[in-house]
C-alpha positions as CSV (number, residue, x, y, z in Angstrom):
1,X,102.2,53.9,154.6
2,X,103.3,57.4,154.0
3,X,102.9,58.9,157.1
4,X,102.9,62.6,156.8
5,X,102.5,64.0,160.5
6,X,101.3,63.2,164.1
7,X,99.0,64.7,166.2
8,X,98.4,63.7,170.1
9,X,95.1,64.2,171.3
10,X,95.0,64.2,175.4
11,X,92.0,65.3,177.3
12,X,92.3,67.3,180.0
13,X,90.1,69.2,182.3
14,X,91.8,72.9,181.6
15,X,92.8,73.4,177.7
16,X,94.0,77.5,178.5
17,X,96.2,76.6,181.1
18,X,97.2,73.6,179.1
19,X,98.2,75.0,175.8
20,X,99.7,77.4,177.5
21,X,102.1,75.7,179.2
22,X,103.5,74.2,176.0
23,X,103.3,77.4,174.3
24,X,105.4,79.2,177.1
25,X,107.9,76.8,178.2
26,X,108.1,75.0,174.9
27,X,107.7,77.2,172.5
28,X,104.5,75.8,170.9
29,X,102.0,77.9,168.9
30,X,98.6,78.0,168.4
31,X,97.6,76.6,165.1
32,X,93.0,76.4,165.9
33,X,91.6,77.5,168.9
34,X,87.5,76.8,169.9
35,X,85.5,76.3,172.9
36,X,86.9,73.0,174.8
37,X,89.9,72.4,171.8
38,X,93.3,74.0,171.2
39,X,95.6,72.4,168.0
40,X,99.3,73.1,169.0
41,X,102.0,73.4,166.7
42,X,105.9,73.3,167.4
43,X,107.5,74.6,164.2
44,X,110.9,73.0,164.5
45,X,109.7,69.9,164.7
46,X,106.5,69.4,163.3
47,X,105.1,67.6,166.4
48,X,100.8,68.5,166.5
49,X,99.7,68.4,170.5
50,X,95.7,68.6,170.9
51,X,93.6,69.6,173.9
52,X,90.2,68.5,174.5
53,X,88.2,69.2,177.0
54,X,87.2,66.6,179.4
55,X,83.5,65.9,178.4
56,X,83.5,67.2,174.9
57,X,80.6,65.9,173.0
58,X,82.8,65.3,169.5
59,X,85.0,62.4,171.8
60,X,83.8,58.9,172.1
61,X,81.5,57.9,174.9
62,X,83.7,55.7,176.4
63,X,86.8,58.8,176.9
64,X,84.3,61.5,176.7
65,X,85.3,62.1,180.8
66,X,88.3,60.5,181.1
67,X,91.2,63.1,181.5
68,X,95.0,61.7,180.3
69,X,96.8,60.5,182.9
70,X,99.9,58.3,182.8
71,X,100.7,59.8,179.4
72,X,104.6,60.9,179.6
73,X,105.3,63.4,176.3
74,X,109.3,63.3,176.1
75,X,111.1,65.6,174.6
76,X,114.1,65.3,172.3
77,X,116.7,68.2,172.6
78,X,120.5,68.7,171.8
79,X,121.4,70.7,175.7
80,X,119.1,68.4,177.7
81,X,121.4,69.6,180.8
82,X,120.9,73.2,179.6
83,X,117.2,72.6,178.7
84,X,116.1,71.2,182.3
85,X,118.2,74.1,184.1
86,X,116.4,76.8,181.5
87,X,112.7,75.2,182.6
88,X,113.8,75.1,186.6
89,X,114.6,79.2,186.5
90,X,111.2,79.7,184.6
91,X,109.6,77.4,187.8
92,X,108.9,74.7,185.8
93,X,108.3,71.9,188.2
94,X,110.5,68.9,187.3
95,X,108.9,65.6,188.2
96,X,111.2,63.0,186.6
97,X,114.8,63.5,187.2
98,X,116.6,64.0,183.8
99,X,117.3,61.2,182.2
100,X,119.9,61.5,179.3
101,X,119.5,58.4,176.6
102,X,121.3,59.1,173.7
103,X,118.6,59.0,170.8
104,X,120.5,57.8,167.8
């Protein structure tokens, strides 16, 4: 298989504030934008996030009003000490302590 990106889908109940937490803490960008559905994009690494909103007719059924929950996106970085004190002073709330497991 020649896999040549991923994309998450998560639903959640606000795709504004959503997106726009990635795109101003994590320097996502907005690649499609349309009522209920934001496709994020973070250059550097290629990694695809998409919003949908919580009873959107175009998911199935069964998920259709189910928001994510348990879902833990973990980002990869080089300065994870330096990363983690950058998001506290822009009042990012921190809600796993950091956890450093050399990837590699």
């Amino acid at each position: 298989m020649n896999i040549t990106s991923l994309s998450v889908s998560l639903t959640v109940n606000d795709v504004k504030s959503s997106s726009d937490y990635l795109m101003r803490h994590f320097g996502f960008k907005k690649k499609i934008a349309a009522d209920g559905f934001a496709s994020l994009m973070h250059e550097a690494s290629g990694i695809n996030i998409i919003y949908m909103q919580t009873g959107l007719e175009v998911l199935p059924t069964f998920l259709r009003d189910v928001p994510v929950r348990g879902t833990i996106l973990a980002f990869v970085t080089n300065d994870i000490e330096a990363e983690e004190a950058r998001l506290q002073n822009e009042g990012v709330r921190i809600s796993l302590p950091l956890q450093n497991r050399g990837m590699g």
